[in-house]
VODREN-979948 format. One record per residue: x negated, y negated, z of N, C-alpha, C in turn. Coordinates in steps of 0.001 Angstrom, whole numbers, plus 500000, padded with zeros to 6 digits. Layout:
BEGIN
+--------+---------+--------+---------+----------+--------+--------+---------+--------+
: n.east : n.north :   n.up : ca.east : ca.north :  ca.up : c.east : c.north :   c.up :
+--------+---------+--------+---------+----------+--------+--------+---------+--------+
:      X :       Y :      Z :       X :        Y :      Z :      X :       Y :      Z :
...
+--------+---------+--------+---------+----------+--------+--------+---------+--------+
This chain:
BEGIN
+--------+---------+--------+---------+----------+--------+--------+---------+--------+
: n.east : n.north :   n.up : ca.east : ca.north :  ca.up : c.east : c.north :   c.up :
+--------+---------+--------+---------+----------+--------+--------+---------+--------+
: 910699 :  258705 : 235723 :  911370 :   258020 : 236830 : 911717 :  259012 : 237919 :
: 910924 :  259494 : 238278 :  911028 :   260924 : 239712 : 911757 :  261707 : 239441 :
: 912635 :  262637 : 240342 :  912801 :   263838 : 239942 : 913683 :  264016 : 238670 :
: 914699 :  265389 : 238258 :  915157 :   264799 : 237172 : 916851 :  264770 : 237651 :
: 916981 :  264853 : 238755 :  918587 :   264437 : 239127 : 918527 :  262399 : 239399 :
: 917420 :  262175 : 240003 :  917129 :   260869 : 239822 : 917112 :  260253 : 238095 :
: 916229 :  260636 : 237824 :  916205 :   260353 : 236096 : 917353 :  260244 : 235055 :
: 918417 :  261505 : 235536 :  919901 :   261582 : 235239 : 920359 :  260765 : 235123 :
: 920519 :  259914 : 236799 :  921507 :   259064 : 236902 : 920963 :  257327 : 236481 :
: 919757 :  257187 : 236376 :  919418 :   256384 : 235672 : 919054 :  256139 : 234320 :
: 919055 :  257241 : 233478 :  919355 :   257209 : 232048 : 920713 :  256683 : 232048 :
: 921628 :  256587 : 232300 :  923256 :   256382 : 232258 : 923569 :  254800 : 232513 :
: 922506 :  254458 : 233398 :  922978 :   252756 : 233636 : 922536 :  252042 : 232359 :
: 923424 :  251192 : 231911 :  923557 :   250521 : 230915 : 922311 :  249381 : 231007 :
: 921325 :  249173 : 230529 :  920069 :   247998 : 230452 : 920561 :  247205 : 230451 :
: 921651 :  246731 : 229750 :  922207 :   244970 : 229776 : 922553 :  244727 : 230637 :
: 923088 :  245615 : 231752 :  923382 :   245389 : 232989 : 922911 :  245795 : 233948 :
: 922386 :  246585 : 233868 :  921203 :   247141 : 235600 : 919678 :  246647 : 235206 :
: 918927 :  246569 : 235994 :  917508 :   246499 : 235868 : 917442 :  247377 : 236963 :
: 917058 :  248574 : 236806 :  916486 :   249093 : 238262 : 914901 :  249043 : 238535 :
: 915053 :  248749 : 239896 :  913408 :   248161 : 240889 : 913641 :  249583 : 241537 :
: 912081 :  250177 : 241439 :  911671 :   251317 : 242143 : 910698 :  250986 : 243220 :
: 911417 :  251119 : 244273 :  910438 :   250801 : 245021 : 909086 :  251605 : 245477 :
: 908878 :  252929 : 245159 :  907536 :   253628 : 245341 : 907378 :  253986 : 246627 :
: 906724 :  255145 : 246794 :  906277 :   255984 : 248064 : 905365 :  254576 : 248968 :
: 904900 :  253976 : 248727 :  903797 :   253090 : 249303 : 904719 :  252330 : 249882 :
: 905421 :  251689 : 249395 :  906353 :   250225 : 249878 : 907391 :  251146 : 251024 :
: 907582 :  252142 : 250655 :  909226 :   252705 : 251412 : 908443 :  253195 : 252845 :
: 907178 :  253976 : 252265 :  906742 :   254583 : 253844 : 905734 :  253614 : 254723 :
: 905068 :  252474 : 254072 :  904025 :   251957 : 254830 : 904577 :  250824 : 255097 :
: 905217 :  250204 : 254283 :  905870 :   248070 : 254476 : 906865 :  248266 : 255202 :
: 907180 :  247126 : 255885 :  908532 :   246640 : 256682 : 909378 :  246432 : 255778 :
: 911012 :  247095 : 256163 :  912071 :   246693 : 255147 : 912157 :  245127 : 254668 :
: 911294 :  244186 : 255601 :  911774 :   242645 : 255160 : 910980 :  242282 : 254550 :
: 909927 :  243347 : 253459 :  909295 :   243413 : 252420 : 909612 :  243913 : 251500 :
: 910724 :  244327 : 251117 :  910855 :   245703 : 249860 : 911995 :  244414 : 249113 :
: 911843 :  245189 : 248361 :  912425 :   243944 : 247059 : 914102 :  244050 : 247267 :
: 914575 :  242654 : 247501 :  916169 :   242325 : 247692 : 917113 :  243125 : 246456 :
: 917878 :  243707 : 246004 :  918798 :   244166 : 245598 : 919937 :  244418 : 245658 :
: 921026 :  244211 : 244324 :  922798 :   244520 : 244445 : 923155 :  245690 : 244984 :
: 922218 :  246708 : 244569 :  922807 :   248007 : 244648 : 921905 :  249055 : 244842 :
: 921989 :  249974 : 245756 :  921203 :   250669 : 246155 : 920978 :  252216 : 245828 :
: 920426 :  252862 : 245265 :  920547 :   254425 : 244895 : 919221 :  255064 : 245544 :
: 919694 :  255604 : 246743 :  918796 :   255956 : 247509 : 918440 :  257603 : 247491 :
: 917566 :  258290 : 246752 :  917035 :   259654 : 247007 : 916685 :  260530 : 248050 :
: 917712 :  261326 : 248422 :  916748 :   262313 : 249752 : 915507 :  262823 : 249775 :
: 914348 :  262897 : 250215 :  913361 :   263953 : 249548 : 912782 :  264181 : 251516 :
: 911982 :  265158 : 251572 :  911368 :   265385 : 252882 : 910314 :  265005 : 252913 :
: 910405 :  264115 : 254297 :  909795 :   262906 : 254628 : 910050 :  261359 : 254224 :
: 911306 :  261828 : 253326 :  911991 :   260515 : 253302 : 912329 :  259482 : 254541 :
: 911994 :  258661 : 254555 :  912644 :   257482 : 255891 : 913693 :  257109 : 256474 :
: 914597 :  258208 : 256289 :  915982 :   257985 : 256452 : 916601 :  256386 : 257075 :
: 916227 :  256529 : 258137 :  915666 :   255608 : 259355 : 915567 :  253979 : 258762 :
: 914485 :  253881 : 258124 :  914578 :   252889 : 257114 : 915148 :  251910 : 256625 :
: 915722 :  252952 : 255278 :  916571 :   253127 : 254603 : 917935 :  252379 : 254827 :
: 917920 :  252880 : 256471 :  919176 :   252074 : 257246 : 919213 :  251155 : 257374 :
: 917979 :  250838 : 257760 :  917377 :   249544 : 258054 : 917785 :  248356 : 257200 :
: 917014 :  248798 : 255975 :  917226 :   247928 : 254911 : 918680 :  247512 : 254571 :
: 919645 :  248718 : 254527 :  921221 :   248260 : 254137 : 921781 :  247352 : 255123 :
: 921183 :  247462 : 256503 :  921848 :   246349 : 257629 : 921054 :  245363 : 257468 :
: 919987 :  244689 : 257182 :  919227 :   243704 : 256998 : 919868 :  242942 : 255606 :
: 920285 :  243817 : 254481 :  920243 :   243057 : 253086 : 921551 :  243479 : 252219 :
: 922204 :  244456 : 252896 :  923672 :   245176 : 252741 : 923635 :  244812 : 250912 :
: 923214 :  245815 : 250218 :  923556 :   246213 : 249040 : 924752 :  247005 : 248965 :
: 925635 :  247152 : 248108 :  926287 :   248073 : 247601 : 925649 :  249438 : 247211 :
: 926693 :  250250 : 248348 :  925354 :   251922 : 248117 : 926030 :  252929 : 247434 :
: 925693 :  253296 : 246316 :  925964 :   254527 : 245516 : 925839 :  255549 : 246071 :
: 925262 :  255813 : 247165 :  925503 :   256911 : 248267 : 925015 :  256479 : 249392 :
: 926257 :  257299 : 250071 :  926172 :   256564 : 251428 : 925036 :  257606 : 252424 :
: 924329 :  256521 : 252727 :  923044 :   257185 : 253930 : 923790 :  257813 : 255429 :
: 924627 :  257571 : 255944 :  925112 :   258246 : 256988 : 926036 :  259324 : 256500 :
: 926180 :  259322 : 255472 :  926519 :   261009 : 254829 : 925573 :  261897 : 254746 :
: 924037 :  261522 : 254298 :  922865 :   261886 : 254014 : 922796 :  262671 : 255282 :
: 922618 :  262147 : 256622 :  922267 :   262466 : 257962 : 923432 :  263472 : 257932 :
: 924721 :  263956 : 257627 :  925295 :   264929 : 257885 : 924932 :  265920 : 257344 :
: 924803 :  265399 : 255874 :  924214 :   266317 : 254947 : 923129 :  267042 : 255621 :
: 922177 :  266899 : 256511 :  920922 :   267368 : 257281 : 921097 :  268759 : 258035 :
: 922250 :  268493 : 258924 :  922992 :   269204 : 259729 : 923677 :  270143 : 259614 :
: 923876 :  271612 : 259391 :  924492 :   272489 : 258878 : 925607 :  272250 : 260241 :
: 925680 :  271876 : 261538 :  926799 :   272169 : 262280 : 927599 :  270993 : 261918 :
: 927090 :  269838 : 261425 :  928152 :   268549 : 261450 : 929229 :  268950 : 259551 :
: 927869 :  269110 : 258861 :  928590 :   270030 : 257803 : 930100 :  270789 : 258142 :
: 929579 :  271943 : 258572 :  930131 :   273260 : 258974 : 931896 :  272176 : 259471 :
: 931539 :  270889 : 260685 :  932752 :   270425 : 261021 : 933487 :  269677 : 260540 :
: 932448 :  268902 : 259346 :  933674 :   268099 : 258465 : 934249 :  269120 : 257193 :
: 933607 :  270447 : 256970 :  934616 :   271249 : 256254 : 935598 :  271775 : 256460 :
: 935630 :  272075 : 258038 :  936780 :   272788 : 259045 : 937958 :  271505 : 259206 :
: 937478 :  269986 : 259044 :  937785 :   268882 : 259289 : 939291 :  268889 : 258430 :
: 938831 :  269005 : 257042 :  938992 :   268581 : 256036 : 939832 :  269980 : 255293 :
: 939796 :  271122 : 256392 :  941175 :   271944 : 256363 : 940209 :  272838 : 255290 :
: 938665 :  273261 : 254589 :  938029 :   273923 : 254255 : 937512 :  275394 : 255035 :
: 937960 :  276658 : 254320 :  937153 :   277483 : 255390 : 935671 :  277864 : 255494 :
: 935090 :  277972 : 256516 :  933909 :   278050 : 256188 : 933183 :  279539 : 257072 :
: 932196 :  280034 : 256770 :  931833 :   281408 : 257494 : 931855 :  281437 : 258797 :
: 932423 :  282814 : 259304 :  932186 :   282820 : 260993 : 930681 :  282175 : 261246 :
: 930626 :  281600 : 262076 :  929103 :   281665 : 263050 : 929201 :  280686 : 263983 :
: 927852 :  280938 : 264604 :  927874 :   280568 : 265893 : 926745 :  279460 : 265680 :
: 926610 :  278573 : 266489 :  925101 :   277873 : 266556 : 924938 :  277534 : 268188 :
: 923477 :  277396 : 268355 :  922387 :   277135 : 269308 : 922100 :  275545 : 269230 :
: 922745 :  274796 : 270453 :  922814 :   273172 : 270244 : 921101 :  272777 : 271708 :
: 920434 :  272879 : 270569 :  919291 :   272392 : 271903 : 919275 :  270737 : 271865 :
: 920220 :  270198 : 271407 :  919957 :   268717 : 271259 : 921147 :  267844 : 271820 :
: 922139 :  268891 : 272465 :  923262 :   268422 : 273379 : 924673 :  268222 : 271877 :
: 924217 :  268477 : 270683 :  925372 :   268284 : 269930 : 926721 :  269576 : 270365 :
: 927708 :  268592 : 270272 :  929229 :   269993 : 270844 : 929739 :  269726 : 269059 :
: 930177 :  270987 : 269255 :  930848 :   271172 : 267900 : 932089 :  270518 : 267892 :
: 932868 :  270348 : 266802 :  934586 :   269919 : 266402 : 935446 :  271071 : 266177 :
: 934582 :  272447 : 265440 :  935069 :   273214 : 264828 : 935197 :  274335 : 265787 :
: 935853 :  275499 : 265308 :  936354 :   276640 : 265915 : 935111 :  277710 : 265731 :
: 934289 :  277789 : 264758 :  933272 :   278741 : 264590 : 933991 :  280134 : 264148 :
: 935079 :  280178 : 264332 :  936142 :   281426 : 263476 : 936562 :  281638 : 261900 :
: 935618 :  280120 : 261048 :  935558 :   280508 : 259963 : 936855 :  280000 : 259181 :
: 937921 :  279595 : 260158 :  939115 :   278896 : 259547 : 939621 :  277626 : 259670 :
+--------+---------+--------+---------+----------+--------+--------+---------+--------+
């Protein structure tokens, strides 16, 4: 069942009560979300070239309950949005600086505290 942090967390769901539907590289990257199979609950994998995008799609079209949340995912991407919800959240994190070619302004101080 794909990688083995995926495999993990689906050895653990109880059969009498989950059935998990995999939806496959084919359905996620080539079909329209108002093709992929309806579901309660969603456990969505990062991998590169994943569809992030998608993904989104699908939760606003069919709003499952998400075992992880996809607009965390997109921070997760970002070492500066990172870097500001650790500074956020009163975490210190290393001096540095970053190079915003995409118009993002930071939250944080870049002083590491």
């Amino acid at each position: 069942a794909g990688p083995k942090p995926m495999a993990a967390i689906l050895e653990r769901l109880d059969a009498e009560t989950f059935e998990p539907v995999y939806f496959g590289d084919k359905l996620i990257l080539n079909e329209p979300v108002e093709s992929w199979p309806v579901c309660d609950v969603l456990i969505a994998f990062y991998s590169n070239g994943y569809p992030l995008e998608k993904a989104e799609e699908y939760v606003s079209l069919r709003q499952p309950y998400l075992l992880n949340d996809l607009k965390m995912q997109r921070t997760l991407m970002d070492r500066r949005r990172v870097y500001d919800l650790l500074e956020e959240c009163g975490i210190d994190v290393p001096k540095h600086v970053f190079m915003s070619r995409d118009g993002y302004v930071s939250s944080g101080t870049g002083d590491g505290k």
